[in-house]
N, C-alpha and C positions, 0 to 999 in steps of 0.2 A: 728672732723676728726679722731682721738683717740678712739673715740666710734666705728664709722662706721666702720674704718677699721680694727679694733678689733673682730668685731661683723663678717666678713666678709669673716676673716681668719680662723675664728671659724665653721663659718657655711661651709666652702667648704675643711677644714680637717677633720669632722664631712661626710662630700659628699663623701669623697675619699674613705668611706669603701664601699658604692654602687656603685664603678667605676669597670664595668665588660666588660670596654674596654679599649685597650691602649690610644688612643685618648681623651677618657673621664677621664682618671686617665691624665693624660698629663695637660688640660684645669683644671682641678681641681689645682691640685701643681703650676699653670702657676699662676691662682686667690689666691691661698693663699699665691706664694711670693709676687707678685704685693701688696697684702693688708699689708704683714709685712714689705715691703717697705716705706711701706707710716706712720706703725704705729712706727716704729724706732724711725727717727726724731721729731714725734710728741709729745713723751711722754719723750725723750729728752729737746728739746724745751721747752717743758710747763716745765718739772721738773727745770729749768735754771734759768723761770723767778721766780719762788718762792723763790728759794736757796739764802741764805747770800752772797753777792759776792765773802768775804773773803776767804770762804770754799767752792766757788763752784765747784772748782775744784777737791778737797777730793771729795765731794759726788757725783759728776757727774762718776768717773771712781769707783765708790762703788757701784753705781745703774747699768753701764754697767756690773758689775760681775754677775750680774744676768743672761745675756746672756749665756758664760760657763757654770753656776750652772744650768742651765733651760736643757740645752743640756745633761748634763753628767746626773743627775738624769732624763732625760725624755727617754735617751737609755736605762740606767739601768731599769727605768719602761717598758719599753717595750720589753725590752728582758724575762722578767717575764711575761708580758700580750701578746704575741705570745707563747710563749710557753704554757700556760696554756687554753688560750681560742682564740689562730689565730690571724692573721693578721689585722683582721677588726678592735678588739678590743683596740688597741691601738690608731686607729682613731677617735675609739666612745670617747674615753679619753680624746685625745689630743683636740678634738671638743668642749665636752660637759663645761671643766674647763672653758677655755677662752670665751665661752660663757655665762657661768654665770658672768664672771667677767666684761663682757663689760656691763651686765645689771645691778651692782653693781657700774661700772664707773658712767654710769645717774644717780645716786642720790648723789654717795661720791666725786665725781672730781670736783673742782673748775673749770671753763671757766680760759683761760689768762686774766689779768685784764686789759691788755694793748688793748686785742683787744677787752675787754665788752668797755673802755672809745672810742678809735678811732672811734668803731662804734656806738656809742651811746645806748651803753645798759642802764638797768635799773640800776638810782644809787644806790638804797634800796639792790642792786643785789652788786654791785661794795665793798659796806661799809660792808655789810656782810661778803666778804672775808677777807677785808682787817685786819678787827677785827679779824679773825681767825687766822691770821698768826701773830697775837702780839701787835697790834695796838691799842692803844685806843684812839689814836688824829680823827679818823673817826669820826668827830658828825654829826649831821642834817646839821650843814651850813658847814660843809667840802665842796668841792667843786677840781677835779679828773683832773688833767691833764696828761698827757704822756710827760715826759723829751727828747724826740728826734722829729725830724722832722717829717711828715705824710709821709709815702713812697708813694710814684706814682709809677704808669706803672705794670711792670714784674718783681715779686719778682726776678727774677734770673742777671737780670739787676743790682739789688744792691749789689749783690757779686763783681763786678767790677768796682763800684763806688767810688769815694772819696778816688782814691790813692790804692784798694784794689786786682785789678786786679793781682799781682805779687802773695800777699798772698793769694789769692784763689787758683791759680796757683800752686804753692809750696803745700797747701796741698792736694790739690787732686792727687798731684806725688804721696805723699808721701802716700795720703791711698791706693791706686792701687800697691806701691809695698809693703807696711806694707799686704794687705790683698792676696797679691798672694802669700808671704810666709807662713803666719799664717793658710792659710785654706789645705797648701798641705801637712805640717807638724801637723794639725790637722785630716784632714779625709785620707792621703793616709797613712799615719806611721801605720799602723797596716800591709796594702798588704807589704809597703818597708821590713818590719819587717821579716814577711814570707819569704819574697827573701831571706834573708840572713841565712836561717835553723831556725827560731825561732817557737813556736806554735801558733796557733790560740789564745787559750788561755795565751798564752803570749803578743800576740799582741793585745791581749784584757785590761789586764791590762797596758801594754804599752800606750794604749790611757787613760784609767782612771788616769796615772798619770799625762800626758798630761794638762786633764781639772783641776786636782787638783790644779797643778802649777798655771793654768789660772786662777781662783776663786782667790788663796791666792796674786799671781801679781795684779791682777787686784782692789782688796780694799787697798793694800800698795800702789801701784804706786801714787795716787792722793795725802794718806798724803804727798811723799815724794817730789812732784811736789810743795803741798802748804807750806813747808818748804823752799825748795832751788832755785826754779824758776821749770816751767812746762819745758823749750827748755834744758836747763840744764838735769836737770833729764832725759828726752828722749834721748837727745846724747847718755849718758851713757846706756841708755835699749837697745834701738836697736842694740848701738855697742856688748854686751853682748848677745842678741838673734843670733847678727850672730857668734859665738864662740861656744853657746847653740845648734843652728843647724849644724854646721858641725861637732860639737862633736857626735851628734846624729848618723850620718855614719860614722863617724871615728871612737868610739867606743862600737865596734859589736860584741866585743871577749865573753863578759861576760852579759847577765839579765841585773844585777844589774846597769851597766856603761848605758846600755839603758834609763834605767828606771828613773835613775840620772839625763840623757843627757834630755830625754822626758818632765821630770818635768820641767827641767832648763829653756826647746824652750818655754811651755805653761807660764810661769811665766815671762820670759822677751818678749817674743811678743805678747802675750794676753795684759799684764798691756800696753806695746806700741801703740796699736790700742786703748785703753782704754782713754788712754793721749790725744790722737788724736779726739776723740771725746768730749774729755773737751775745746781743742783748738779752736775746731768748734766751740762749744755753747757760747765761748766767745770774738771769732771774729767777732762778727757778730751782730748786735745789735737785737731786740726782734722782729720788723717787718720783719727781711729777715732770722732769727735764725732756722725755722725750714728746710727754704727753703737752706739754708749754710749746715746744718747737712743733708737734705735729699741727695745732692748734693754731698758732699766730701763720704756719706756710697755706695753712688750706684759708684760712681768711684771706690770706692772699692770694690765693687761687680763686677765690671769689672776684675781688679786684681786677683778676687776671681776665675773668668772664668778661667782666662788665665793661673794663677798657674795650674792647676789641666791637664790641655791639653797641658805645655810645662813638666811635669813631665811623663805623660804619652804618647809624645814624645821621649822623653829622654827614657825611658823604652823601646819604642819598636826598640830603634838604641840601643842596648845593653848597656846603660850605667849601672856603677855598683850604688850598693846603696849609696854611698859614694861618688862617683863623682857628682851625682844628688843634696845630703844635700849639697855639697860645694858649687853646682850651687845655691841654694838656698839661700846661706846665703849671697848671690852679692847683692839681692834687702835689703838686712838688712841692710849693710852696705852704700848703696845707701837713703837708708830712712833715717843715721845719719847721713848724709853729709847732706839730704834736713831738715831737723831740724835744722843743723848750720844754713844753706839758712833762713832761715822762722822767727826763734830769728834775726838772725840778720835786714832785713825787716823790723819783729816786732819795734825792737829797735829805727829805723831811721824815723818810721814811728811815734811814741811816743816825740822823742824830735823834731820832725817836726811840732806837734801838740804845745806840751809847748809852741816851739819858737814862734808861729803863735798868742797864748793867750796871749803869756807876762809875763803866771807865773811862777812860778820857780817851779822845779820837786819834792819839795817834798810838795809843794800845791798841786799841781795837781794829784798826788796821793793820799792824805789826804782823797781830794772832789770824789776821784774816787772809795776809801774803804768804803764812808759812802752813 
């Protein structure tokens, strides 16, 4: 799935520079989010089941930084490739890379190994991975099981299964308002910026500081998760992103207090959504993982909608720039309260388990890091 819709995304922003109508430029961007929707989750998921448990939460919100980094060098690329050779050219770009890479993906990407064994792949196929990632107990008579039950029915069914309907619930609040902050203090802070006397070219940089913020949030955030606890950690970001954005409109006097303010929003609610994505990969066991992640990013894409049309609401009832970042920083604060929500869950839902096995929690933990 990773491959196809890879390949898909590629092929139809690659289309968009032959779209000489709005309709067909429309259907174009409609097929390449639909495909980056789908390839999110999957290359999520797959990266989960490889990853050390220990650390997978470090590397899960190290691997989302690429997101930010992919975005702010792909504007900077193409504000160079329109100017120099048009519009088209940035599509031919944006097209051609990710298509080489999805035919790069068929020969270098491993399959999940959970789903080669569930479904009875080849084991010559299975042992060969398993070797690569560090193993050498793989022999001939090895012989491949999968440590969880066989899922039945509709993957989206098991998001609600076995006690888990609450924490599903909780986080898909929590991504719908993590991403209706995150995207209107990402793509409108350059227009809010202008409102207030600032330049183009100010509010140009204003947003590079932005993605900065988010690249350097977003590879700390996971060490600090896999130090102190992940719900932990988040309380503390989100409560700091909403302080980060309303300082953003409250201080407008000076560039520099911008620029401070801008960095600060990308850095505590970029690493926050980053979190949020490690939460998913690990809530969820390996047969409903990518369907849990695809689930909790499109609820946030919902979020992502709805930021962007209650801001620009807000704009057109004359709010000021500053009454708007305040407005904004309600779902932040809202997002820390549903992270206490969700640790705590987490929590009851953990020594629910122990008590149910009969072990004691720091067995249960022992068997659950190795």
């Amino acid at each position: 799935m990773l491959i196809i819709t890879t390949a898909i995304f590629a092929t139809f922003t690659l289309l968009t520079a032959y779209a000489h109508s709005f309709a067909l430029l429309l259907l174009c961007r409609l097929i390449v989010g639909l495909a980056l929707g789908g390839a999110s989750p999957s290359f999520i998921g797959l990266a989960a089941e490889y990853l050390p448990l220990r650390r997978r939460t470090q590397f899960i919100t190290a691997l989302w930084a690429a997101v930010p980094l992919g975005g702010m060098l792909g504007s900077m690329a193409s504000s160079i490739l329109i100017e120099r050779s048009g519009w088209q050219a940035a599509f031919y770009v944006g097209g051609i890379l990710p298509l080489l890479v999805s035919i790069l993906l068929i020969f270098l990407l491993p399959e999940s190994t959970v789903f080669l064994v569930t479904r009875g792949g080849s084991t010559e196929k299975i042992r060969s991975i398993v070797r690569r990632i560090g193993s050498h107990a793989a022999s001939q008579a090895t012989r491949f099981v999968v440590g969880e039950q066989e899922s039945r029915g509709v993957s989206l069914r098991q998001l609600f299964a076995h006690g888990q309907t609450t924490r599903t619930l909780y986080l898909w609040m929590l991504c719908f308002m993590a991403w209706m902050a995150l995207i209107v203090v990402s793509f409108w802070t350059p227009a809010l910026i202008q409102n207030v006397g600032f330049t183009a070219s100010a509010a140009a940089v204003t947003l590079l500081f932005n993605n900065s913020g988010a690249v350097i949030g977003t590879i700390l955030i996971g060490s600090l998760m896999q130090r102190f606890g992940n719900f932990r950690v988040l309380v503390l970001s989100f409560f700091a992103s909403a302080w980060a954005v309303a300082a953003l409109g409250m201080l407008t006097s000076a560039l520099s207090y911008v620029l401070v303010s801008s960095a600060l929003a990308g850095f505590f609610l970029s690493a926050s959504c980053a979190g949020l994505i490690a939460i998913a990969a690990s809530t969820y066991p390996p047969s409903a993982r990518s369907t849990g992640i695809g689930w909790a990013i499109g609820i946030g894409r919902l979020g992502s909608i709805a930021g962007p049309v209650l801001a620009g609401h807000l704009l057109a009832l004359n709010w000021s720039v500053r009454d708007i970042y305040l407005a904004l920083s309600v779902p932040c604060v809202c997002a820390s309260v549903l992270v206490l929500l969700l640790g705590h869950n987490a929590s009851r839902s953990a020594t629910f388990a122990r008590t149910r096995s009969g072990s004691s929690p720091r067995s249960s933990i022992n068997r659950t890091r190795w």
